[in-house]
N, C-alpha and C positions, 0 to 999 in steps of 0.2 A: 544497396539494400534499402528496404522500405520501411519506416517505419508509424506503426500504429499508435494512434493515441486515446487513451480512453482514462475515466470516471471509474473505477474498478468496481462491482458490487464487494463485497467479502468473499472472502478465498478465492482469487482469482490465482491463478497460477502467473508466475515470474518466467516470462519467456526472452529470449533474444529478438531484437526488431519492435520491442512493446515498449511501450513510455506508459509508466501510468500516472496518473496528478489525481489528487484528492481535491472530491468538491469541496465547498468552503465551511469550512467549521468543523472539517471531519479530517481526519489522521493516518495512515498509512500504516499495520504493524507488521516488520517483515515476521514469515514462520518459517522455521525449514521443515521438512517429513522426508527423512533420508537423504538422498541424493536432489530432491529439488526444494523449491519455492516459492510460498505465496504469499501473499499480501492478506492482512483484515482489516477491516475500515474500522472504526471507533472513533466514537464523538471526545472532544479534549477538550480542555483550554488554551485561546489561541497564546501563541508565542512559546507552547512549552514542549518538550517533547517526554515519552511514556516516564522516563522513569520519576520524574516532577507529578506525577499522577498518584502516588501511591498515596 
């Protein structure tokens, strides 16, 4: 199996065979909507992850 690797804009959908990697300085947040999954990018501070955000 092949897999893709991308820069995800926001809401990109979570697939099988997808890698995704966050540009730099920006953050990955998973969301479900039922049965699947995406991804939304958000700017953070490095080294922390969301819940350090609040």
């Amino acid at each position: 199996m092949k897999t893709s690797v991308s820069a995800p804009a926001s809401d990109l959908w979570v697939m099988p065979g997808r890698a995704l990697i966050a540009s730099s300085g920006k953050h990955l947040l998973p969301k479900r909507s039922g049965a699947y999954y995406f991804v939304g990018v958000v700017d953070g501070p490095l080294g922390c992850s969301p819940p350090c955000w609040r």
